[in-house]
N, C-alpha and C positions, 0 to 999 in steps of 0.2 A: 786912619781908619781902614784903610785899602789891605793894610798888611794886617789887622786881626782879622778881616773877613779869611785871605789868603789862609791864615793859618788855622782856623776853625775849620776849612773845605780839608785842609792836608791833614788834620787829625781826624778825620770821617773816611779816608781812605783807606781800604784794609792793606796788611803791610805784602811788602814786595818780597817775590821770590827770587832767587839766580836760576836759572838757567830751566827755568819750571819745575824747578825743588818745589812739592808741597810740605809743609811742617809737619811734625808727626802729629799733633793735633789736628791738622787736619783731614787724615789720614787716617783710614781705621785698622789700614792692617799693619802699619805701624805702631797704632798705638797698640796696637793686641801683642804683637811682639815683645814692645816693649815693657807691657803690665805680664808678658810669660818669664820675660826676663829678669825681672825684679820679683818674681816667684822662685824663680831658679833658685837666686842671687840669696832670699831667705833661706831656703832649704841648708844653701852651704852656712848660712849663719846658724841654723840648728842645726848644724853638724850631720844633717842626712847627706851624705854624699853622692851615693848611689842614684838616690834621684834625683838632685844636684845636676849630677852628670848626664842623665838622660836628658834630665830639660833642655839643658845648656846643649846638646846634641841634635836634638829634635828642633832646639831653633835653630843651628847653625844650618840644618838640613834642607829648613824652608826660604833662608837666604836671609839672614838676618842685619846685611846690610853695613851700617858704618858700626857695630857691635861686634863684628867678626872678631877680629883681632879680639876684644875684652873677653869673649865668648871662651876662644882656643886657651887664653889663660885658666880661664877660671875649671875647664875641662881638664886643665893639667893639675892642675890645683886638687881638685876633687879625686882626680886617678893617684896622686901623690900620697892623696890622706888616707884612702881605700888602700892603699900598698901598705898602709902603718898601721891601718886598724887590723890586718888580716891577723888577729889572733892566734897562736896556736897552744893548745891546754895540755899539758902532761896527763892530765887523765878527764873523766867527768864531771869529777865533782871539781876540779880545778875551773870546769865550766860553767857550772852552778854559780860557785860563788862570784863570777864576772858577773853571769844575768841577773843574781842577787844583787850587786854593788849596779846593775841597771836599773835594778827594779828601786833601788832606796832612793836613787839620784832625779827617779821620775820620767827618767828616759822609759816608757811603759813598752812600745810598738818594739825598741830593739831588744826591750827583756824577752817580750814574750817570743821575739823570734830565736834567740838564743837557746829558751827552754825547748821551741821545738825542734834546733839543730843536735839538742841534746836528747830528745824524743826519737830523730832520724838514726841516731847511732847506737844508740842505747834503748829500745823502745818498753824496756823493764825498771827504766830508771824511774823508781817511786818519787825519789826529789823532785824532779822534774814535772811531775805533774802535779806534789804539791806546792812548788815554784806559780804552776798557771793560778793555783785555788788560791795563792796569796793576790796573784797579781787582778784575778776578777773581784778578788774581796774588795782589794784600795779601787779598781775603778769602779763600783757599783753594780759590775757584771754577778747577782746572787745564785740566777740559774746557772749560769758557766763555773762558780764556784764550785757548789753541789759535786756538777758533775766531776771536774777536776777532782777534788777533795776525796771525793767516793772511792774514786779510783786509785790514789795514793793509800787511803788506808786498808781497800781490797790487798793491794801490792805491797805494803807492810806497815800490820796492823798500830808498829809504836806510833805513826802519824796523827793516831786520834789523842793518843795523851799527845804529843806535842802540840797538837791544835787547840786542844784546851785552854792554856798558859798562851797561846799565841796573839800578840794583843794584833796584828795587822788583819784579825779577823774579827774587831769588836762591833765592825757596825754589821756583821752576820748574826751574833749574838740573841736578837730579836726575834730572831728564821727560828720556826719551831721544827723546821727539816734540819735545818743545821744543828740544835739541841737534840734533837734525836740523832741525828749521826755522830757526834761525838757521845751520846750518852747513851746508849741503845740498853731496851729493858733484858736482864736477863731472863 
């Protein structure tokens, strides 16, 4: 009986540290660290690398401790893949149709920054701003559409017939601004 008393008092002791290591649960700015880190760590899993690599910098910067070392991998990692994705397009529309093949795959944030690196260089390129009026239409953005849209068919007027027929503009369809701009009375 001596020894299940014993052993009831020794499971009621909270557990031992080395050398006055607290656990990271113990710990809040460890564990903040390490819920930044397993943020990080997602990004490079959805292939955002860029910020990826800031995270992963920003914690190494605050002293991230026995993750150093995972940290500098994964920083090279991310500057690796950033070196492969740097695209380079033989012309615009060779541009287009990358943030196009963005925009079908659902990657939406790097479509739309594609359409405005094609915007930066070209700032006439009508595609391009009917590139953004697709991409407001699939996320539900109908104001941002509009304007996008408006502005492709100002800049070349074929954009209204091809909007027509365009089915990634069918839940616009309903918009009686968007039937009036594809259908304008003469």
């Amino acid at each position: 009986m001596a020894q299940t008393a014993k052993t009831v008092t020794a499971s009621k002791r909270s557990p031992r540290t080395i050398a006055g290591a607290v656990s990271p649960a113990d710990d809040p700015a460890q564990a903040q660290i390490l819920a930044d880190y397993e943020a990080a760590v997602r990004l490079m899993q959805e292939g955002k690398f860029e910020k990826a690599r800031s995270s992963f910098e920003k914690l190494l910067a605050a002293g991230a401790g026995n993750l150093s070392d995972r940290i500098r991998m994964y920083i090279s990692a991310s500057t690796t893949q950033l070196s492969r994705a740097k695209a380079s397009f033989a012309s615009h529309e060779e541009h287009y149709d990358y943030a196009v093949s963005l925009l079908n795959d659902g990657h939406y944030e790097d479509a739309r920054e594609q359409f405005q690196e094609i915007l930066k260089h070209k700032a006439d390129a009508d595609y391009a701003f009917y590139g953004l009026a697709v991409l407001a239409s699939m996320t539900g953005d109908s104001h941002t559409c509009l304007e996008h849209l408006t502005e492709a068919i100002r800049r070349n007027p074929r954009n209204r017939i091809q909007a027509r027929s365009d089915s990634d503009f069918q839940d616009m369809a309903d918009d009686p601004r968007f039937t009036e701009l594809l259908y304008p009375e003469v």
